[in-house]
C-alpha positions in Angstrom: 0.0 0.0 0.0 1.4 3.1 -0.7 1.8 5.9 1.3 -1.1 8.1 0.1 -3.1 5.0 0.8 -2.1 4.7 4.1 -2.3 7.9 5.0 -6.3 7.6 3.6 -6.8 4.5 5.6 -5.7 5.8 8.8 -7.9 9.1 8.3 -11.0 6.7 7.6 -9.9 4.5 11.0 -10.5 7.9 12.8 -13.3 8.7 11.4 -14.9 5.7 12.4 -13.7 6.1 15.6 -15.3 8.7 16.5 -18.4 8.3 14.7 -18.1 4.9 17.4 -17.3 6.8 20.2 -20.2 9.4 19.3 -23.0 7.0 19.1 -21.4 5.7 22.8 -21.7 8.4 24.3 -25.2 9.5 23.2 -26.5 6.3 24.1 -25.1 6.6 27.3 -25.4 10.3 28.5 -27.9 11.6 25.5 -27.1 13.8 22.5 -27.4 16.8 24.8 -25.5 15.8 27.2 -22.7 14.8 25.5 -19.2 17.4 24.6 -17.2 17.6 21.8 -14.3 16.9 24.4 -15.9 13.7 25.6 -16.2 12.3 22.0 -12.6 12.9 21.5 -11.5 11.6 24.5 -13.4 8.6 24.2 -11.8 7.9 20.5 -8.6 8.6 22.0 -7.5 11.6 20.1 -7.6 15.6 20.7 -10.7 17.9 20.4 -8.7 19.9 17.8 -8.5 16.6 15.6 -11.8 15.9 15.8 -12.6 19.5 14.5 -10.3 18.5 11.6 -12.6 16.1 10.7 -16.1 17.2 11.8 -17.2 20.9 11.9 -19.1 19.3 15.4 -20.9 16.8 17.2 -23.8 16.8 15.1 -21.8 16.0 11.8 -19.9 13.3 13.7 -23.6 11.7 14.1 -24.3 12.3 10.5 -21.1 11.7 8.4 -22.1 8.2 7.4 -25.7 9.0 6.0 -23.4 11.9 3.8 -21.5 9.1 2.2 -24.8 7.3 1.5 -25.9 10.5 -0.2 -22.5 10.4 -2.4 -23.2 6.4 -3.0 -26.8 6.8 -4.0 -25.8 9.6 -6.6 -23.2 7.4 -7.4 -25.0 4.1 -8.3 -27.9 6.0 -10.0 -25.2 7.3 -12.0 -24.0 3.9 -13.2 -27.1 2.6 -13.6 -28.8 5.1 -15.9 -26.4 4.7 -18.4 -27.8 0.7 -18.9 -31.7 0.8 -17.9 -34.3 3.1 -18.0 -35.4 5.4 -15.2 -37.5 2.9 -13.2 -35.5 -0.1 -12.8 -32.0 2.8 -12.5 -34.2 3.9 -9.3 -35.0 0.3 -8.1 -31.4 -1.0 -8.6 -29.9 2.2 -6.7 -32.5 1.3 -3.8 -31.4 -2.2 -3.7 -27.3 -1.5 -3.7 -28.0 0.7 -0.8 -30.0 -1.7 0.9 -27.3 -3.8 0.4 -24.3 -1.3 1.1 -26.0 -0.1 4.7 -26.3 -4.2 5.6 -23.1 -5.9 4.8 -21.3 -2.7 3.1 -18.8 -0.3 4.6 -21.2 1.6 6.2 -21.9 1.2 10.7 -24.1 -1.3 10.0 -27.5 -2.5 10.3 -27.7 -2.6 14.4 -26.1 0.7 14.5 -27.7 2.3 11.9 -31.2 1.6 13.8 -29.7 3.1 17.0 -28.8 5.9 15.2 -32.2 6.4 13.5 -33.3 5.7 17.5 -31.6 8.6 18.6 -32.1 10.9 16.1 -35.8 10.5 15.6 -35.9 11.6 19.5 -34.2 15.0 19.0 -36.0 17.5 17.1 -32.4 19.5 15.9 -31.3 16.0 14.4 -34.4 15.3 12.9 -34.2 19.3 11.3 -30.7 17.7 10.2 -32.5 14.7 8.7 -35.1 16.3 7.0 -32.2 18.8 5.1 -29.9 15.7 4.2 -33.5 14.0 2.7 -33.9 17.1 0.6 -30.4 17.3 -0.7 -30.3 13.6 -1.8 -33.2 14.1 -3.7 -32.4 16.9 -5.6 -29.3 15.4 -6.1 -31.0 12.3 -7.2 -33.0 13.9 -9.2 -30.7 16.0 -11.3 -28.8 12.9 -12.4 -32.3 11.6 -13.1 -33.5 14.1 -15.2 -29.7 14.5 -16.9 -29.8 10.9 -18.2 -33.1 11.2 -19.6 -33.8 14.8 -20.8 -36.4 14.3 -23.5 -38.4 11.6 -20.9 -38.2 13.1 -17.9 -38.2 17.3 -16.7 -36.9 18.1 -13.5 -40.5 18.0 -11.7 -41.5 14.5 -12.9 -37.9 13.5 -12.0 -38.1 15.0 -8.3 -41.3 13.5 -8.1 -40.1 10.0 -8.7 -37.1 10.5 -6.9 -39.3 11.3 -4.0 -41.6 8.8 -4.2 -38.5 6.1 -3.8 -36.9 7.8 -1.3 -40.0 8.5 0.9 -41.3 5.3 0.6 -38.3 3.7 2.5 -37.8 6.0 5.3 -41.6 6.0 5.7 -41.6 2.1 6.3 -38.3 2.2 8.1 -40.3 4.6 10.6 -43.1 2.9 11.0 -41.0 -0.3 11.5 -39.0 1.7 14.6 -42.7 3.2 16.4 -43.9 0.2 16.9 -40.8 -1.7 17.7 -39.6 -3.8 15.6 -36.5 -5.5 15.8 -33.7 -4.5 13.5 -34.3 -7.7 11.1 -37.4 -6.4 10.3 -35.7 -3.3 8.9 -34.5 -3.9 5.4 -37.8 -5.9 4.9 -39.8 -3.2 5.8 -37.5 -0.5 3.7 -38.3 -3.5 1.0 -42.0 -3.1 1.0 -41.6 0.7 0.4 -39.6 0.4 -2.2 -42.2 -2.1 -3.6 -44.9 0.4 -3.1 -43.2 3.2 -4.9 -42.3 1.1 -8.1 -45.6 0.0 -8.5 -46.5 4.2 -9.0 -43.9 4.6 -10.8 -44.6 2.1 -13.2 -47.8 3.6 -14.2 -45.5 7.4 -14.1 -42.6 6.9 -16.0 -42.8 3.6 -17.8 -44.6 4.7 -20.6 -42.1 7.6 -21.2 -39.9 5.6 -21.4 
């Protein structure tokens, strides 16, 4: 490995652990509860390194669901250049599905604890809500991009958001009532179901 990649590796090793040592502590003490200070000393590093790598607590929480927002553009962006608009949506829905289960990403235990937490503090769901509109405007520019003459930028955004609501929609529902974390990608499954089936009556014959 060369030394560039090293140096990458290591940086991604401390991201993780503090992203690690974040969810900890929250658990532990609460979001509110928990410093900037505590997270770095539980990772084992300085406050001013964590500041090189997160602007603050809040982005150490949400770093993760950023990359997903990179990864989703990124798939979409393969797949559109193969298949057509609905099954390019459906296939990016799947890989993530897949990425967030066995991937690189916390996994899917943590990744419920997380969505735990941040469903119980109304500044993180603020933060939620603003990464869920930037992923599907981003979505839906690459959308509209690969298909031009099919597809303007409202019918694109409208598509986009019926995907992307229709999982977090059933992922909620799955953690109000309960569920255990199994039932998760199942659930995030069924609402990706749900929205196809619109879709295909939508886009498919613009195809």
């Amino acid at each position: 490995m060369t030394g560039e990649g090293l140096r990458e590796r290591k940086k991604q090793q401390t991201r993780t652990a503090l992203s690690d040592a974040a969810m900890r502590l929250f658990l532990e003490k609460g979001y509110q509860g928990t410093t900037v200070a505590e997270i770095a000393a539980e990772a084992g590093v300085s406050t001013k390194t964590l500041f090189n790598y997160f602007p603050g607590k809040e982005d150490v929480l949400f770093a993760h669901r950023r990359q997903r927002i990179d990864e989703m553009e990124r798939v979409l962006a393969e797949q559109v250049r193969s298949t057509g608009p609905v099954e390019a949506l459906h296939r990016t829905a799947e890989c993530v599905l897949t990425w967030i289960g066995t991937g690189d990403g916390p996994g899917l235990e943590p990744n419920a604890a997380q969505a735990r937490l941040i469903m119980s503090v109304p500044e993180l769901r603020s933060r939620l809500l603003s990464l869920l509109w930037e992923l599907e405007r981003r979505l839906a520019v690459v959308l509209h991009e690969a298909y031009p003459r099919q597809l303007d930028l409202v019918t694109a955004a409208a598509a986009v958001g019926a995907l992307v609501g229709g999982m977090h929609a059933a992922v909620r529902a799955c953690l109000d009532r309960g569920d255990p974390v199994e039932a998760l990608v199942p659930a995030a499954e069924r609402g990706i179901a749900v929205a196809m089936r619109g879709l295909d009556h939508v886009v498919a014959p613009l195809q």
